[in-house]
N, C-alpha and C positions, 0 to 999 in steps of 0.2 A: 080177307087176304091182307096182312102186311106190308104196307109200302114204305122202304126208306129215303127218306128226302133230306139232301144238304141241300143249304141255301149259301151262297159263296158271296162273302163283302168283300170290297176292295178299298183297303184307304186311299184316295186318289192327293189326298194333301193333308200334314200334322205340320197347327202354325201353333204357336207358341207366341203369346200375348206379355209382353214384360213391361216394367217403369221404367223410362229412359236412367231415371236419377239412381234406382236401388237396386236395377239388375234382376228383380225379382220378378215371379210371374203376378200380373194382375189378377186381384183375388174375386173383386167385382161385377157386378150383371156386364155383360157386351151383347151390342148390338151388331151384327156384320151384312152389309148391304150392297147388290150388286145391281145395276144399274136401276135404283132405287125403290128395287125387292128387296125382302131381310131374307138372307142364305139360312137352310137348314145344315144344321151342325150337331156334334154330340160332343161331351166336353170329358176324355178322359179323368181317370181321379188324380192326374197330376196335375191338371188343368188344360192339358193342350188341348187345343180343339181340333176336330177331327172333321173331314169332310169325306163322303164313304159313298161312292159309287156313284158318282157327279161326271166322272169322265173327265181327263187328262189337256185339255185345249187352254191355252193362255188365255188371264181372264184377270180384269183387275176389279178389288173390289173396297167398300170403306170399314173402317172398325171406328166406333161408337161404343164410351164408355166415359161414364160422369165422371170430374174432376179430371180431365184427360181430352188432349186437344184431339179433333177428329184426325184420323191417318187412313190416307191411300196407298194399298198396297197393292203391285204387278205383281203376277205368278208368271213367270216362264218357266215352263218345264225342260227347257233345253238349259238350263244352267241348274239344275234340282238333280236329287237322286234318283233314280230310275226306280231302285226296288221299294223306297218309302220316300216321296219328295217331301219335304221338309223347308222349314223356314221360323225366321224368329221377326218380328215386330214389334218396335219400340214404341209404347205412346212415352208422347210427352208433359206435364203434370201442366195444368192450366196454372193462370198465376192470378186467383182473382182479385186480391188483396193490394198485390202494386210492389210487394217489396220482400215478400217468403224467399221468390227466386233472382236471380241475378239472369234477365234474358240477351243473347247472345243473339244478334240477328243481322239480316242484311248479305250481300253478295262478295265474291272476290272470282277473280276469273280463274275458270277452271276448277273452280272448287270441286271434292265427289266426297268428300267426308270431315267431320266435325268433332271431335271431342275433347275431353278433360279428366284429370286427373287432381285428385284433392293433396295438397304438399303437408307433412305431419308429421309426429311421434311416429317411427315407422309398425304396425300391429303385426305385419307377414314379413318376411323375410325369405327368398327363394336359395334352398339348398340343395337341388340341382336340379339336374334336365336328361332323363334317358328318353336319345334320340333314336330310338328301333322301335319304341313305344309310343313316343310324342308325348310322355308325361313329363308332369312338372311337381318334384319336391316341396313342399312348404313348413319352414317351421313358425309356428307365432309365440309372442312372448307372454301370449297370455289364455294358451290353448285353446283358442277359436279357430273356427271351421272358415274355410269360404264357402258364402250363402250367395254372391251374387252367380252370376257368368261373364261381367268384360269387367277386365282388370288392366292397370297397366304398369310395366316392372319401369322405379322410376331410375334415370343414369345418378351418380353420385352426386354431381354438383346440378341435382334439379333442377335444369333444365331442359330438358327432355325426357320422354318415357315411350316406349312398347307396346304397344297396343297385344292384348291377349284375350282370348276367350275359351273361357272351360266350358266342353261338352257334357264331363264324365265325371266322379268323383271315381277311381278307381281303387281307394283305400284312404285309411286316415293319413292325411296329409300329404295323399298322392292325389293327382287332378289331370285328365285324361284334358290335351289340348286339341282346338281345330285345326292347329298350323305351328310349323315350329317358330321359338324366336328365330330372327335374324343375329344376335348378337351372342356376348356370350353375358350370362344373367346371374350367376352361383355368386349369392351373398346381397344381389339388389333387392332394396325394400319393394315391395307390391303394394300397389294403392287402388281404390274401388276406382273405377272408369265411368263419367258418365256420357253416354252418347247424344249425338242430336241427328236434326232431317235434315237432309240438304236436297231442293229439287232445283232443277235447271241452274248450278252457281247460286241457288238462295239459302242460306241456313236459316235453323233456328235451333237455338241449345238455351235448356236452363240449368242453371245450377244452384246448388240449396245457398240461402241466403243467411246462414244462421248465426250469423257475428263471428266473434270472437278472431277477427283479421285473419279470416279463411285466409289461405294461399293458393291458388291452385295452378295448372300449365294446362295451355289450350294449343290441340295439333287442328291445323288444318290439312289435309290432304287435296293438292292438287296434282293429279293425274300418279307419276309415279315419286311425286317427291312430298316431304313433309316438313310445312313448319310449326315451328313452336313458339309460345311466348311466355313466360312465368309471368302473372301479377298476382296482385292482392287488390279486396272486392271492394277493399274500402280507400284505399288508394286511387281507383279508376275514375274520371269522372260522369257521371250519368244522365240521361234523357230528365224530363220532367215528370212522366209516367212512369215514376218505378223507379225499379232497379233495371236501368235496360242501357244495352248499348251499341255498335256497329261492331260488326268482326273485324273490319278495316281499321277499325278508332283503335283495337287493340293491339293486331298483329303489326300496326305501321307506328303504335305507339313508343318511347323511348324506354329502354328497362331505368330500374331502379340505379342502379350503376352510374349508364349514361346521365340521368336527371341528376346525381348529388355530383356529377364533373360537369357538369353546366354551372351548376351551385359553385363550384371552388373557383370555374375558372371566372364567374361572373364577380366572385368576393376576391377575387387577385386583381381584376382589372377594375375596382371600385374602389380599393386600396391602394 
């Protein structure tokens, strides 16, 4: 006799492992460990990892993967999707050498988020926003795609930018967003975003070190407000270890502006 049998899986959680700096999914062996067990997982072909019939209870646990600082990450399921909970996970790139990255560290109050945006030749350009869709436009000047996922549309006088993140490619040059801008953005240049961790008011953000008098704008978020600081990496001054600095040394720091009126008004009263 014939007996038909389904067997029923349930994704109970799809996380999504990325590089804080490239946006990209990490390509690399991971380790993921829960109260210093390694979790069994299956790792789709797009790379998300999938955990399949584990059951739905809050649960935190670590991700381990070389060149990449270890991360703790909470699942609450009460802030997740019901039908497929989901989540994304940024490691962040070790820095073994002392000077690859420019690191970003230390506390400010109320801190709850950290990032940057690289200041450039603009490569995207956003040529509109339908808001019944939540997509976003893009033309490039030089027909590239966007490959990462956080981006940020930068204001015209550079200092300040928008934090964004594509979920979807929805067609060439259209990009399916998580949330709509705040502003209005048809004609602002898009620059790559790179994220950092911030637990209890502590950051830590790298950013590529790569010469050539990077510029970049660093948002802090505290609670519902955000600030911004424009510098340059090679402008800042630095720890003895590296390329490393305070978040406070930055954001309390003087812009470039204020420094060369200090300069004029120092050479009028010296005169």
């Amino acid at each position: 006799m014939k007996t038909d049998m389904t067997i029923m899986h349930r994704i109970d959680l799809a996380v999504t492992i990325l590089d804080s700096v490239t946006g990209r999914p990490v390509v690399g062996a991971l380790r993921l460990r829960k109260n210093g067990e390694d979790l069994k997982y299956r790792r789709a072909p797009d790379g998300t990892i999938l955990f399949i019939n584990m059951g739905r209870e809050d649960f935190d646990f670590e991700v381990f993967s070389s060149g990449y600082e270890n991360e703790l990450v909470s699942v609450m399921y009460g802030e997740l999707s019901e039908r497929l909970p989901a989540l994304d996970v940024s490691l962040i790139p070790t820095d073994s050498f002392g000077d690859a990255y420019l690191t970003i560290d230390g506390t400010l109050p109320e801190l709850a988020a950290v990032d940057a945006v690289r200041i450039g030749p603009p490569a995207f350009i956003v040529q509109g926003l339908d808001q019944k869709k939540c997509q976003l436009s893009v033309g490039s000047l030089y027909s590239q795609e966007l490959l990462s996922r956080y981006y940020g549309i930068v204001e015209r006088d550079e200092t300040r930018f928008e934090p964004i993140e594509i979920i979807k490619v929805s067609d060439k040059g259209t990009y399916q967003l998580a949330k709509m801008p705040e502003t209005q953005v048809s004609g602002l240049p898009l620059a790559y975003r790179v994220v950092g961790r911030v637990v209890n008011e502590s950051c830590l953000l790298r950013l590529p070190n790569d010469g050539g008098n990077a510029r970049w704008i660093l948002r802090a978020a505290t609670g519902e407000e955000s600030s911004y600081r424009a510098f340059c990496i090679d402008d800042i001054e630095v720890g003895s270890e590296g390329k490393r600095i305070g978040i406070d040394a930055i954001m309390n720091a003087p812009t470039r502006d204020q420094r060369e009126g200090y300069e004029q008004d120092a050479e009028a009263k010296g005169g």
